[in-house]
Z-matrix of the N, CA and C atoms (Angstrom, degrees):
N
C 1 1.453
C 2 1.520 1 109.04
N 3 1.455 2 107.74 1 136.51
C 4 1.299 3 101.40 2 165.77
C 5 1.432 4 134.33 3 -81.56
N 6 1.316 5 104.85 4 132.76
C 7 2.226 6 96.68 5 -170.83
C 8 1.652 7 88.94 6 -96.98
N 9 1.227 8 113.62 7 134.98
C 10 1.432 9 124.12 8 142.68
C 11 1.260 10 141.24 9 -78.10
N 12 1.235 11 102.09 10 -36.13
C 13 1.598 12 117.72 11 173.45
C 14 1.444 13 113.47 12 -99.86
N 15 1.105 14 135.14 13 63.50
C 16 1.795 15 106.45 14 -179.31
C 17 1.341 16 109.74 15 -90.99
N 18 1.354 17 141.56 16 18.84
C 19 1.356 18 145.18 17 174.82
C 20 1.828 19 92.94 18 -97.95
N 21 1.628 20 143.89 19 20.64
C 22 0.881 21 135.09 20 -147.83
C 23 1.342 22 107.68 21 -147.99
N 24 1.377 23 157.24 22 54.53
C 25 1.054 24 143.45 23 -127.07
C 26 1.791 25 113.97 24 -70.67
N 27 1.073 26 118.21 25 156.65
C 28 1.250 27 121.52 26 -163.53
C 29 1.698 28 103.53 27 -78.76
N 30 1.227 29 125.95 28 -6.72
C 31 1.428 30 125.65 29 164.85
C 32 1.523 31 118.47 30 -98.04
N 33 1.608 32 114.68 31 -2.78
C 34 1.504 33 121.85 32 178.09
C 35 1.541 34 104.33 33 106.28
N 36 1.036 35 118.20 34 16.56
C 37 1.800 36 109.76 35 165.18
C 38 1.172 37 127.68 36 -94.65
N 39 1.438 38 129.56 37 137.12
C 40 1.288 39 115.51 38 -167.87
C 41 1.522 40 108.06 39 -107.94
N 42 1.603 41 104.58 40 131.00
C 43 1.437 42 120.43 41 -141.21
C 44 1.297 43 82.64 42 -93.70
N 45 1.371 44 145.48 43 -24.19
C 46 1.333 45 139.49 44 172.03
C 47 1.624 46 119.36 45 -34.21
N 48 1.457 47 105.86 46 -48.95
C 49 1.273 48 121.06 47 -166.02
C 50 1.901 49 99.80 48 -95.85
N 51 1.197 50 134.68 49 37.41
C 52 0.910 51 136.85 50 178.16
C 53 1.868 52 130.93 51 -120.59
N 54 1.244 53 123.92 52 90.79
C 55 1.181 54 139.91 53 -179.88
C 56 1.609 55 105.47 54 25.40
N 57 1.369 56 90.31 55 -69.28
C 58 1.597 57 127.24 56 -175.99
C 59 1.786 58 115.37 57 -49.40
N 60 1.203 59 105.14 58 -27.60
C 61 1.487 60 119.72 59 178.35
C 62 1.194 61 116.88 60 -79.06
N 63 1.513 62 106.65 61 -48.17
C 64 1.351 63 123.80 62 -159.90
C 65 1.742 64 112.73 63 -96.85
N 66 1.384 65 117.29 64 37.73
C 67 1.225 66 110.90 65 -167.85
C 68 1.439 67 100.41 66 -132.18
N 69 1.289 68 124.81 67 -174.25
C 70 1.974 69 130.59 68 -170.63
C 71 1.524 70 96.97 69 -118.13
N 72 0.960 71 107.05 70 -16.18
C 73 1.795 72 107.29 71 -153.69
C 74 1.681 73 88.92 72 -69.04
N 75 1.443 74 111.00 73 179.63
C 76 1.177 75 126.78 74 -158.23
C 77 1.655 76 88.00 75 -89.47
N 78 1.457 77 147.05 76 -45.93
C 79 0.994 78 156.20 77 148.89
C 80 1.422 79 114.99 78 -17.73
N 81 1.214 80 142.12 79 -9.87
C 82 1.722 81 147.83 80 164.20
C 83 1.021 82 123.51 81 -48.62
N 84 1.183 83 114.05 82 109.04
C 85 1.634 84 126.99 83 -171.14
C 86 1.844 85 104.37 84 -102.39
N 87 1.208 86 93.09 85 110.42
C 88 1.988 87 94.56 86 158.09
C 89 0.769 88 136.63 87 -64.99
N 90 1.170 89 127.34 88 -0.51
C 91 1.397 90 125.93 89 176.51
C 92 1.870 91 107.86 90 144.87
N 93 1.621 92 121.18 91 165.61
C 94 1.047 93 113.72 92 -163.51
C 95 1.784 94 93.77 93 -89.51
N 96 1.189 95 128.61 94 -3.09
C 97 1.436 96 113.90 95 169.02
C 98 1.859 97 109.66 96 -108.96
N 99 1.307 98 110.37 97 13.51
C 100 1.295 99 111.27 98 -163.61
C 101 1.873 100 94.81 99 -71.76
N 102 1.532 101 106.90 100 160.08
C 103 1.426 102 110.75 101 -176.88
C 104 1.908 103 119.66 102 -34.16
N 105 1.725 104 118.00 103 -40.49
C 106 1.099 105 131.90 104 -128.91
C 107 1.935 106 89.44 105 -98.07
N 108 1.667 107 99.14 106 -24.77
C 109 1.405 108 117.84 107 -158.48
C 110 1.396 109 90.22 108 -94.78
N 111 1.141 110 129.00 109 -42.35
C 112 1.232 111 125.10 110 -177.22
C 113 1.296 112 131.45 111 -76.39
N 114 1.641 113 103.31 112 -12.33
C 115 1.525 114 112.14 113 151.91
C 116 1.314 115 124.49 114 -86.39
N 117 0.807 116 116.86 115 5.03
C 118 1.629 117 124.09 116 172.69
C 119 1.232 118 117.96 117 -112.31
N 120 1.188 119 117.28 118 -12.27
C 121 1.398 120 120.99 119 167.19
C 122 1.374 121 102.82 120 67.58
N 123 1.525 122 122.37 121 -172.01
C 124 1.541 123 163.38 122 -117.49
C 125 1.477 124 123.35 123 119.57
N 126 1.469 125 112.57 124 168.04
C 127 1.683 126 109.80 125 178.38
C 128 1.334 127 90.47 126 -85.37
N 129 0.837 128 151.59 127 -5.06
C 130 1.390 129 148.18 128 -160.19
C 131 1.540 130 103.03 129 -88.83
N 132 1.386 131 102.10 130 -84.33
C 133 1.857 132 111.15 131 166.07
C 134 1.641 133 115.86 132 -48.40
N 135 1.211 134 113.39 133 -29.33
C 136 1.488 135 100.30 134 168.45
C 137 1.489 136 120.65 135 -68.07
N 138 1.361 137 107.48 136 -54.33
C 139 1.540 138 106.06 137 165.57
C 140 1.479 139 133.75 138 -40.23
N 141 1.595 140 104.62 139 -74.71
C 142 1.224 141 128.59 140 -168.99
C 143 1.679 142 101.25 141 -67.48
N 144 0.945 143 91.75 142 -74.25
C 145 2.015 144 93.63 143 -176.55
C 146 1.467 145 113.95 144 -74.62
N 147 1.016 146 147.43 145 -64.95
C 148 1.253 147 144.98 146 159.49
C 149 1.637 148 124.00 147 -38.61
N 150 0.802 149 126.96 148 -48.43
C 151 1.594 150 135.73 149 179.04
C 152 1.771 151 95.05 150 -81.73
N 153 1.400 152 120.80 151 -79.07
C 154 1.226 153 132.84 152 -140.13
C 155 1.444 154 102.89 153 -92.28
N 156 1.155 155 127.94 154 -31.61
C 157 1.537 156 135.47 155 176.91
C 158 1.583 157 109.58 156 78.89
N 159 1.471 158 116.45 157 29.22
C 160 1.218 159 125.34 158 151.66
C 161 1.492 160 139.52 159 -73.83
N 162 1.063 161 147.73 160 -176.72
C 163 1.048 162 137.64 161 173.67
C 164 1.968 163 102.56 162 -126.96
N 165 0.880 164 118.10 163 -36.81
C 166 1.447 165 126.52 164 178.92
C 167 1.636 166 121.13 165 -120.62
N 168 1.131 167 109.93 166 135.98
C 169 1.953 168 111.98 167 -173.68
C 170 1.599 169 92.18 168 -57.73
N 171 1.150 170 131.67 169 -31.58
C 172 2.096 171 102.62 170 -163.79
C 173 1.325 172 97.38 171 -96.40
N 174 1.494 173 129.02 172 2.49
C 175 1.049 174 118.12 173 149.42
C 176 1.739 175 142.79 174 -62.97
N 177 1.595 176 90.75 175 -8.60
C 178 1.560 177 103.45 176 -179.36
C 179 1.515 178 106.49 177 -78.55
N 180 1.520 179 105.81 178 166.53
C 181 1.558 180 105.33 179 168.53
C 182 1.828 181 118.57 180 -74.51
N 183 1.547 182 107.93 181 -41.74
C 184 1.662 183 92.40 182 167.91
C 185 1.516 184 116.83 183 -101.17
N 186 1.175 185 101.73 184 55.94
C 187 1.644 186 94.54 185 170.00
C 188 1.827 187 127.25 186 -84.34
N 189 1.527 188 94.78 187 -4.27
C 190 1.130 189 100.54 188 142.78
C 191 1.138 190 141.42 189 -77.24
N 192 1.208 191 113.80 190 -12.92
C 193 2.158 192 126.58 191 172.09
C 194 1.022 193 94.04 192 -118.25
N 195 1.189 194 142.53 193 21.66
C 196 1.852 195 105.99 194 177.20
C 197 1.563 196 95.30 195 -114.51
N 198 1.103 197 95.05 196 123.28
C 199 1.452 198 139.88 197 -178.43
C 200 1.776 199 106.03 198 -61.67
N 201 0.861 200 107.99 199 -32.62
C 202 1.603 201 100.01 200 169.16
C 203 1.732 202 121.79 201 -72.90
N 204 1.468 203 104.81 202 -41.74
C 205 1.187 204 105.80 203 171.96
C 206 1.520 205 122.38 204 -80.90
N 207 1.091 206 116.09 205 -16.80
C 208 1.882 207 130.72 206 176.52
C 209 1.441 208 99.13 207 -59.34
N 210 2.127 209 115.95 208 -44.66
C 211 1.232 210 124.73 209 179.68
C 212 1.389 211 124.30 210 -54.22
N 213 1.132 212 92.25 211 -56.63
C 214 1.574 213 121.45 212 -179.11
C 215 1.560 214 101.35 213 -58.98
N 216 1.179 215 154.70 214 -62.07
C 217 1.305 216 174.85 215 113.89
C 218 2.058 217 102.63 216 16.23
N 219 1.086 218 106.29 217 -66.23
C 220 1.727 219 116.68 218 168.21
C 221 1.461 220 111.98 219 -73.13
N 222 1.664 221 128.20 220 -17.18
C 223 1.397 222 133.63 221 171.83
C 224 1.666 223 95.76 222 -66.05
N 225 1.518 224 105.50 223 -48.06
C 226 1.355 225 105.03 224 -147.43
C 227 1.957 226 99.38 225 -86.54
N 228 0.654 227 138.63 226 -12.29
C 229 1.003 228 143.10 227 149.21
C 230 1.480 229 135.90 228 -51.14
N 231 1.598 230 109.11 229 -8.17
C 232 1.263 231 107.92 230 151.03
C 233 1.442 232 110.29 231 -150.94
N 234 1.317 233 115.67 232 -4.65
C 235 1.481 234 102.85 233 167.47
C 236 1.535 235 113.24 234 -117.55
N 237 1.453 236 102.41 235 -170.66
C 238 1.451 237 104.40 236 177.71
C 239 1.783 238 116.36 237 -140.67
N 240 0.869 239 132.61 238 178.27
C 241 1.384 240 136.59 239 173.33
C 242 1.067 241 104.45 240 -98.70
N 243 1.328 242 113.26 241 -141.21
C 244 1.473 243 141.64 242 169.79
C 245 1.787 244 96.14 243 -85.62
N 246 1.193 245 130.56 244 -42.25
C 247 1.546 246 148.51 245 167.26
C 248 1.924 247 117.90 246 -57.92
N 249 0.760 248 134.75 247 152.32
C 250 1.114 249 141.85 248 -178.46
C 251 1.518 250 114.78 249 -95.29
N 252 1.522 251 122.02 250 92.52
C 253 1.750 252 93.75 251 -177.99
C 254 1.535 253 121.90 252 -114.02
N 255 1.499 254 103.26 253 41.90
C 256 1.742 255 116.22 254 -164.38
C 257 1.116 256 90.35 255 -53.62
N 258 1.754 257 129.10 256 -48.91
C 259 1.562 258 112.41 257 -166.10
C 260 1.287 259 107.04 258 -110.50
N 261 1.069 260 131.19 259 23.41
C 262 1.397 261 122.32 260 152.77
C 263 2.032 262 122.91 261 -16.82
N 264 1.235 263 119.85 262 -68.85
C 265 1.365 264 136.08 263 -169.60
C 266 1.604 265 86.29 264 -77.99
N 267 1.218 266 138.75 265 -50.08
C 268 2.018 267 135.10 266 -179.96
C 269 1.830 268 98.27 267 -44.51
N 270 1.675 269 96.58 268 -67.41
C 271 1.586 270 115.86 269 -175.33
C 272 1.741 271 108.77 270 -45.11
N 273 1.631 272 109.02 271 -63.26
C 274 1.691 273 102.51 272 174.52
C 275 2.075 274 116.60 273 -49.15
N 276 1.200 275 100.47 274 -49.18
C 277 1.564 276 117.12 275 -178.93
C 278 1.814 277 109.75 276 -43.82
N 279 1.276 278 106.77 277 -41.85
C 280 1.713 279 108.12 278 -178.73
C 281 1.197 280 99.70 279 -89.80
N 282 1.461 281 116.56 280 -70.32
C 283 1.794 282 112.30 281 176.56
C 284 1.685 283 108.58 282 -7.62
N 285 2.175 284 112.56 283 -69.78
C 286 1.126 285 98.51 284 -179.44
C 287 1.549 286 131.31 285 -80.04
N 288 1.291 287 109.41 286 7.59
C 289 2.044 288 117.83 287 160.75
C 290 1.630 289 89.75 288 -69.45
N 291 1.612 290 110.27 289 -84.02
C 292 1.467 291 114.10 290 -130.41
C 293 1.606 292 114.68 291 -94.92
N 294 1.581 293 109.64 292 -4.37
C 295 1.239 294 124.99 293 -166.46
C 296 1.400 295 119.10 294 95.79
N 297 1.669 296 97.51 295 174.81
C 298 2.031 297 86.10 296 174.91
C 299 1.328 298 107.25 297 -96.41
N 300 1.774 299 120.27 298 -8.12
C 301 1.330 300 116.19 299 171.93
C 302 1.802 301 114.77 300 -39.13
N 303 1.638 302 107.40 301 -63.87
C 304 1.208 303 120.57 302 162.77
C 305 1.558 304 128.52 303 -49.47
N 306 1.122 305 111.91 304 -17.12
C 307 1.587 306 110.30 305 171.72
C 308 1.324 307 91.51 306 -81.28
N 309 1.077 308 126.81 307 -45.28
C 310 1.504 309 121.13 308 -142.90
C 311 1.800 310 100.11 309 -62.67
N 312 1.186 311 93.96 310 -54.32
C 313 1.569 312 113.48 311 174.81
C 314 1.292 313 113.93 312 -33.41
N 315 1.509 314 118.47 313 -63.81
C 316 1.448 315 127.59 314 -166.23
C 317 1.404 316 81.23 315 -59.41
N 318 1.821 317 134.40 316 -69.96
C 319 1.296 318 117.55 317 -126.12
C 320 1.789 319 100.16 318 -84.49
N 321 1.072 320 113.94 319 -2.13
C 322 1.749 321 120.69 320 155.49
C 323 1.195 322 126.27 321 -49.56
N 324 1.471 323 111.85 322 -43.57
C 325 1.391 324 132.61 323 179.57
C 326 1.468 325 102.68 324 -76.42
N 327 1.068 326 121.21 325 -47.74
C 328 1.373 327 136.86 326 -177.71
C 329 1.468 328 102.77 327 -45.81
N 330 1.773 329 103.23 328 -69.51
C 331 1.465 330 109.72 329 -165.72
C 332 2.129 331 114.94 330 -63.03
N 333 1.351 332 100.49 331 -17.93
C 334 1.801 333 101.74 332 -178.36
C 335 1.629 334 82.26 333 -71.80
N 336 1.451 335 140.85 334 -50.45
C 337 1.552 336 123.00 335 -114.97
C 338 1.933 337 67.24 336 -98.19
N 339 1.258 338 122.37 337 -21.67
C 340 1.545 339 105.15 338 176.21
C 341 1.500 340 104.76 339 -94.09
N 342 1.056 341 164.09 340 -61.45
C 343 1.284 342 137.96 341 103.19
C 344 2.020 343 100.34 342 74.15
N 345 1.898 344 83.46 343 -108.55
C 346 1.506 345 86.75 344 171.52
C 347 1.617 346 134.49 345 -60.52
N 348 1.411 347 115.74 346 -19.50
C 349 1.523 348 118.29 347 153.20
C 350 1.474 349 121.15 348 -52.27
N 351 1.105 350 95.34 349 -51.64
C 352 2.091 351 91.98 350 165.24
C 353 1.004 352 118.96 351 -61.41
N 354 1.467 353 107.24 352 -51.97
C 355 1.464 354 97.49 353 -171.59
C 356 1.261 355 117.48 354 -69.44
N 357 1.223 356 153.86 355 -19.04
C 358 1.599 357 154.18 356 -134.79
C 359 1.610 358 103.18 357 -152.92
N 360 1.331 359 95.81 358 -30.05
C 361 2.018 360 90.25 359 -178.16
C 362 1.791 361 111.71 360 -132.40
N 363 1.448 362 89.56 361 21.54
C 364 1.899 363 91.53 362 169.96
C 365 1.384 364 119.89 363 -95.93
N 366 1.528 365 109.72 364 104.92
C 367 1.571 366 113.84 365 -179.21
C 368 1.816 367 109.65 366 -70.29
N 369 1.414 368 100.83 367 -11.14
C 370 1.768 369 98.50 368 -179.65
C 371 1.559 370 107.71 369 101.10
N 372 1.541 371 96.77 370 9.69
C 373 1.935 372 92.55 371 157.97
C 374 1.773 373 106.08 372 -148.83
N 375 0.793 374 122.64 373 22.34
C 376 1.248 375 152.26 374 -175.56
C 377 1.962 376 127.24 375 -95.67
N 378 1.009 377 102.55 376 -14.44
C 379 1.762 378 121.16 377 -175.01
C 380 1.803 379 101.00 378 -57.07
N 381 1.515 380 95.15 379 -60.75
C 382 1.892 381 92.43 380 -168.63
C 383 1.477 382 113.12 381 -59.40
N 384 1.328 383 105.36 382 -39.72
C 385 1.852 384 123.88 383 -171.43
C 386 1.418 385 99.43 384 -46.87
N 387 1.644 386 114.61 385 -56.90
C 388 1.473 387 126.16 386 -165.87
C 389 1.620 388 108.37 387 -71.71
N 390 1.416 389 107.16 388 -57.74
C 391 1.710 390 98.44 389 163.50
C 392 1.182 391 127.27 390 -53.55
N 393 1.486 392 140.13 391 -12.48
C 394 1.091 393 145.45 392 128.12
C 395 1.497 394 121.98 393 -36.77
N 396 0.910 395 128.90 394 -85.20
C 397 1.388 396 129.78 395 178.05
C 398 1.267 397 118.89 396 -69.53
N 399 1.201 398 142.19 397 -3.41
C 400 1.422 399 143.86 398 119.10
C 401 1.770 400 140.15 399 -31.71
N 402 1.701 401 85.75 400 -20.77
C 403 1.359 402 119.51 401 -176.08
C 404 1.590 403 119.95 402 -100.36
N 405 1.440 404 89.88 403 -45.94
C 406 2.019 405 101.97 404 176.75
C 407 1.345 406 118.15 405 -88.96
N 408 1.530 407 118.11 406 -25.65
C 409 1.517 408 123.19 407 -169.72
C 410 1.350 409 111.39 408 -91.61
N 411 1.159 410 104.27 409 140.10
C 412 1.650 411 113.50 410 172.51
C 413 1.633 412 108.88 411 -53.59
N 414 1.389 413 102.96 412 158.82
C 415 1.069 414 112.36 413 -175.63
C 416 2.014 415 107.91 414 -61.47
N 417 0.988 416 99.61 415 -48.45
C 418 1.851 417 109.00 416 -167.66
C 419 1.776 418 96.08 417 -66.43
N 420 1.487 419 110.14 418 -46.04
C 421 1.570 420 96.86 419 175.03
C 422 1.507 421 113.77 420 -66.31
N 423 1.014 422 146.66 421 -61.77
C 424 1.582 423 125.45 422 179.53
C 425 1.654 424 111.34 423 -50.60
N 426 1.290 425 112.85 424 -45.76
C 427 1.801 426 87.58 425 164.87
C 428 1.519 427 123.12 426 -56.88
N 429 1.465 428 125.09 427 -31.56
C 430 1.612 429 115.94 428 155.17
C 431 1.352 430 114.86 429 -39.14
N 432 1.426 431 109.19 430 -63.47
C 433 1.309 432 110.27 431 -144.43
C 434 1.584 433 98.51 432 -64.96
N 435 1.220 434 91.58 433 -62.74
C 436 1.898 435 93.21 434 173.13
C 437 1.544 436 127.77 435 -21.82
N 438 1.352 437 115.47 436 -57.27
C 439 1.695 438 149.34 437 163.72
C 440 1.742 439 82.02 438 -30.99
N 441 1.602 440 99.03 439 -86.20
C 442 1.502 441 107.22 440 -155.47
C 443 1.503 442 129.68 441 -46.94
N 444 2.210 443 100.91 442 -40.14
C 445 1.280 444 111.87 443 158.41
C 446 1.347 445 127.74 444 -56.40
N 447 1.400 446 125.02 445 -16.61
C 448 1.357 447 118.35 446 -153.80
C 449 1.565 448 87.49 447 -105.87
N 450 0.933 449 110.30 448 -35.52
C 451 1.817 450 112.52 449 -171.85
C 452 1.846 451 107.29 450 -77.64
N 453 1.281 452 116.08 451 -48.46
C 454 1.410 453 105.54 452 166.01
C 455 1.483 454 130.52 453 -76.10
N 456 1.579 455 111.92 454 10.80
C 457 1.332 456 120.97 455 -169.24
C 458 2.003 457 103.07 456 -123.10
N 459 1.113 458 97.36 457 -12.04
C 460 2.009 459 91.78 458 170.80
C 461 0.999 460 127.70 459 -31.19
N 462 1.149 461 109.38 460 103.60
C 463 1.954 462 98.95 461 171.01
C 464 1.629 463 104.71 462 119.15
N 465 1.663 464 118.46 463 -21.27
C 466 1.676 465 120.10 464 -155.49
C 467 1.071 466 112.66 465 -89.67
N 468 1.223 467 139.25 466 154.39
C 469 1.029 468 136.06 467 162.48
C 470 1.652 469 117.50 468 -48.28
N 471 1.444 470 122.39 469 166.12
C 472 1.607 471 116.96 470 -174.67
C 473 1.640 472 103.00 471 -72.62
N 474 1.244 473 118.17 472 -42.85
C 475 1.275 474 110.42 473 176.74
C 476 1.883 475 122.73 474 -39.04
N 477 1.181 476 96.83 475 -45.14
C 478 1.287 477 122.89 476 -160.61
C 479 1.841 478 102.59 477 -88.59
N 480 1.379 479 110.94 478 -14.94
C 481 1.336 480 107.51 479 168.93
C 482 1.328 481 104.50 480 -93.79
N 483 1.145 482 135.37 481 -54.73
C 484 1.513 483 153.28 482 135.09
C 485 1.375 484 94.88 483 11.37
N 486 1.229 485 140.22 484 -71.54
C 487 1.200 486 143.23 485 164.34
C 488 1.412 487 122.87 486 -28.08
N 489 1.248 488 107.72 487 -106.38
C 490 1.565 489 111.62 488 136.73
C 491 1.280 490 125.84 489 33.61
N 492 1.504 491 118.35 490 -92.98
C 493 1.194 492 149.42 491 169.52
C 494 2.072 493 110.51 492 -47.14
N 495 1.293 494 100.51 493 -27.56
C 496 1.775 495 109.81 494 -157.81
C 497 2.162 496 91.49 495 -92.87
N 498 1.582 497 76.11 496 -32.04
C 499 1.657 498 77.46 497 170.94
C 500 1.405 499 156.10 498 -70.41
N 501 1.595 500 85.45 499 -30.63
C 502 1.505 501 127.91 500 -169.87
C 503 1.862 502 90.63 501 -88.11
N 504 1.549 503 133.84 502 -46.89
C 505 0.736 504 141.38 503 -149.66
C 506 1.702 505 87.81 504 -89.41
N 507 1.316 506 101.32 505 -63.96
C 508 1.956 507 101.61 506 -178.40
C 509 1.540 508 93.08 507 -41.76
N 510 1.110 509 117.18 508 -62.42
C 511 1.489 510 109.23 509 -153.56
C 512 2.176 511 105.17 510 -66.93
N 513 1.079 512 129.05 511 -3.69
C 514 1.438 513 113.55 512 162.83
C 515 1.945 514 108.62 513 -86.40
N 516 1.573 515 103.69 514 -34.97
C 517 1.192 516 116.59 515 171.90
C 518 1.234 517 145.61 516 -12.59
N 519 2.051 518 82.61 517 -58.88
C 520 1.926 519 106.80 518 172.84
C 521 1.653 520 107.27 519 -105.50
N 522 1.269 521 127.50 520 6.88
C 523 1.404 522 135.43 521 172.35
C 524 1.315 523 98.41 522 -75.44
N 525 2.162 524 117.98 523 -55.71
C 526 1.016 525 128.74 524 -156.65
C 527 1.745 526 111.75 525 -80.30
N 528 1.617 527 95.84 526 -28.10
C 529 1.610 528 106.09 527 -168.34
C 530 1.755 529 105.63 528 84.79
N 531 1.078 530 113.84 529 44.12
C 532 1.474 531 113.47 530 -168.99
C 533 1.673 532 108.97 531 -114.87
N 534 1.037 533 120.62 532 133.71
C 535 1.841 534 121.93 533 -169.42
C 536 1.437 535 92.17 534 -76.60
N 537 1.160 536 130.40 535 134.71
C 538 1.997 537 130.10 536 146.79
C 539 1.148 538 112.78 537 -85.00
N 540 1.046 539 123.27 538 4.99
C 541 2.267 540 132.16 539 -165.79
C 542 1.237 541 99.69 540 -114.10
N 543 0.985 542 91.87 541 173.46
C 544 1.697 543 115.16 542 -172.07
C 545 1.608 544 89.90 543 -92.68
N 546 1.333 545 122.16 544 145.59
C 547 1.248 546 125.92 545 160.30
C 548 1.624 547 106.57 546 -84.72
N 549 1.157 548 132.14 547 113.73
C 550 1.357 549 143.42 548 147.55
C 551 1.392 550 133.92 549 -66.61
């Protein structure tokens, strides 16, 4: 089967913004349909892609009853993995308005503006925080924040932009009511 999306997870997460994506180590995952993921399976890829020859769960015919994804969907709504799934149910909701063409887009934009958080404001403990808030913030607020970090941080060491950056971001955070943590 052909995958189009494998930067896209087959339950609606966007694998862009995921720890696991964004790293060098030999451990780098492309995505949840990428070759490496798909040998390792999940219930997800077993079902949907393997069984059904889909690429995405609301593409199935009972993805309105199937009970695994309803789980998965009410899991993600208050907890989290190692992955971020605050917008999981936001992310499925537009996908089915605007398409995943249009997701794809936004979460592109998404992944440079986290992207340049690593690159320019990662002290080296900092990765999940930023894929987090890469994840909850509007698109126009991380271009603030970025703007604001980069301009009050000229000249600093990374630690010290790192800072900076954690501040600017906390501080839209509790304006917005938005988690930066992992839900546990």
């Amino acid at each position: 089967m052909h995958i189009e999306y494998p930067d896209i997870g087959i339950c609606g997460l966007s694998c862009r913004l995921c720890p696991m994506y964004n790293t060098d180590a030999e451990s780098r995952c492309f995505g949840c349909k990428s070759p490496t993921r798909m040998a390792v399976g999940c219930p997800f890829i077993t079902c949907a892609v393997k069984r059904k020859g889909i690429e995405f769960c609301w593409e199935c015919a009972e993805s309105d009853t199937c009970e695994r994804w309803k789980r998965h969907r009410e899991a993600g709504k208050e907890h989290d993995s190692f992955k971020c799934y605050q917008t999981l149910e936001e992310d499925i909701s537009f996908i089915s308005r605007h398409g995943v063409p249009a997701f794809r887009k936004i979460q592109e934009q998404r992944g440079l503006f986290l992207r340049e958080m690593l690159d320019n404001f990662n002290e080296g403990r900092s990765k999940t925080y930023y894929c987090i808030a890469a994840t909850v913030l509007e698109l126009e607020e991380l271009e603030e924040a970025l703007s604001r970090a980069g301009e009050e941080s000229a000249g600093l060491d990374v630690r010290a932009r790192s800072k900076a950056l954690h501040r600017i971001l906390d501080e839209i955070a509790s304006k917005k009511d938005y988690r930066l943590k992992l839900r546990k």
